[in-house]
DOFILUM-400005 format. One line per 2 residues: their letters; for each residue x, y, z of C-alpha. Coordinates in steps of 0.5 Angstrom, whole numbers, plus 500, padded with zeros to 3 digits. Example, Ala and Ser with C-alpha at 12.3 -4.5 7.8 and 13.67 -1.06 7.14 Angstrom:
AS	525:491:516; 527:498:514;
//
This chain:
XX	768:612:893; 767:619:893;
XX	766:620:901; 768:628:901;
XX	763:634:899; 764:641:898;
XX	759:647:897; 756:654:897;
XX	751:656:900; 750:662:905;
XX	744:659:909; 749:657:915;
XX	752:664:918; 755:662:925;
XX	753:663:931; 755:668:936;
XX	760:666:939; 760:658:936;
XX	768:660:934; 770:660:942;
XX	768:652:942; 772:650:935;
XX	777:654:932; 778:661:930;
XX	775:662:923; 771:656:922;
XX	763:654:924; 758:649:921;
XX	753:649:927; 747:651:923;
XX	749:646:918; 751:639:923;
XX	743:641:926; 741:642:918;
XX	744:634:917; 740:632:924;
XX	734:635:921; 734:632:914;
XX	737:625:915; 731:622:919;
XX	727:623:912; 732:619:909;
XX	731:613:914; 738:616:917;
XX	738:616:925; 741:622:927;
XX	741:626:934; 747:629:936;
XX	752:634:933; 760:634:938;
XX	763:640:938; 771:638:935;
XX	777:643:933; 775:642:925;
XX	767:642:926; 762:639:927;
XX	762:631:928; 755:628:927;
XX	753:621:929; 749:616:925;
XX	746:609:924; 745:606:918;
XX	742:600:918; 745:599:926;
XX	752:601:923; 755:607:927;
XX	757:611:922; 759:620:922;
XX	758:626:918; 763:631:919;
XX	761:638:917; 763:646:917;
XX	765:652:914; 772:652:910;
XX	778:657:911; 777:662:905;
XX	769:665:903; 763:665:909;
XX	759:660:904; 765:655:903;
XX	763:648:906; 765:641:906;
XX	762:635:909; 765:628:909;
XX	764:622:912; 766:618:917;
XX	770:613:915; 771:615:908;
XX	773:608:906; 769:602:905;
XX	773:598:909; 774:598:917;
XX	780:595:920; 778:593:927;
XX	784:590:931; 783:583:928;
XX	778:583:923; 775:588:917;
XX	768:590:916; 766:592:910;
XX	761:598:910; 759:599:903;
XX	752:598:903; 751:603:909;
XX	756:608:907; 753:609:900;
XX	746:610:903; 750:615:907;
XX	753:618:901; 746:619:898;
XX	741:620:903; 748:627:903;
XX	747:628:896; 739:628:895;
XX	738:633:901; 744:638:898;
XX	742:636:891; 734:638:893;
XX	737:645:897; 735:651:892;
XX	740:655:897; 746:650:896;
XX	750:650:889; 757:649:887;
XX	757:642:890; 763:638:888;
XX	764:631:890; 771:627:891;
XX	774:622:895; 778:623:901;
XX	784:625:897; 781:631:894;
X	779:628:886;
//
């Protein structure tokens, strides 16, 4: 399952001083609040963006699972992104049991899909799975 999205765009510039909360180089603030904005138009409850190392974690619930957005601005080019899902696989392992979340993640991964797909200002979107294919 291709849970990883790469992208071009220049409509998410950092804010002043948005390294200091993440690491030196990277940002994504502008594009988690984006997510937090589209979302809900694809029937995607999404409120919150956390600060982490990396990015920006989104927290979602499709259909009363709770799932993640992790999103921000790669190491190379100030257009460069990459959003990927929390999980990136279809089956979650819990202590004891496995869930399986096919169906919320796939409206996830498509709801992520129509809203870059429909953006004049992203280009160069690229999907692969977790491994990089």
């Amino acid at each position: 399952m291709k849970t990883q999205v790469e992208f071009r765009s220049n409509k998410f510039p950092p804010y002043d001083g948005e390294e200091a909360k993440i690491n030196p180089g990277l940002w994504g603030k502008r594009l988690a609040e984006y997510f937090v904005q589209k979302l809900p138009q694809k029937g995607i409850a999404a409120t919150s963006i956390i600060p982490e190392d990396w990015g920006w974690y989104v927290p979602v619930e499709v259909a009363g699972v709770k799932l993640a957005i992790c999103c921000g601005h790669q190491y190379g080019d100030d257009d460069q992104f990459l959003c990927f899902t929390d999980p990136s696989t279809p089956i979650v392992r819990s202590f004891f049991k496995k869930r399986d979340v096919t169906a919320e993640l796939t409206k996830l991964i498509d709801a992520i899909g129509e809203i870059l797909a429909s953006d004049p200002d992203i280009h160069d979107v690229v999907w692969m799975d977790g491994k990089g294919r």
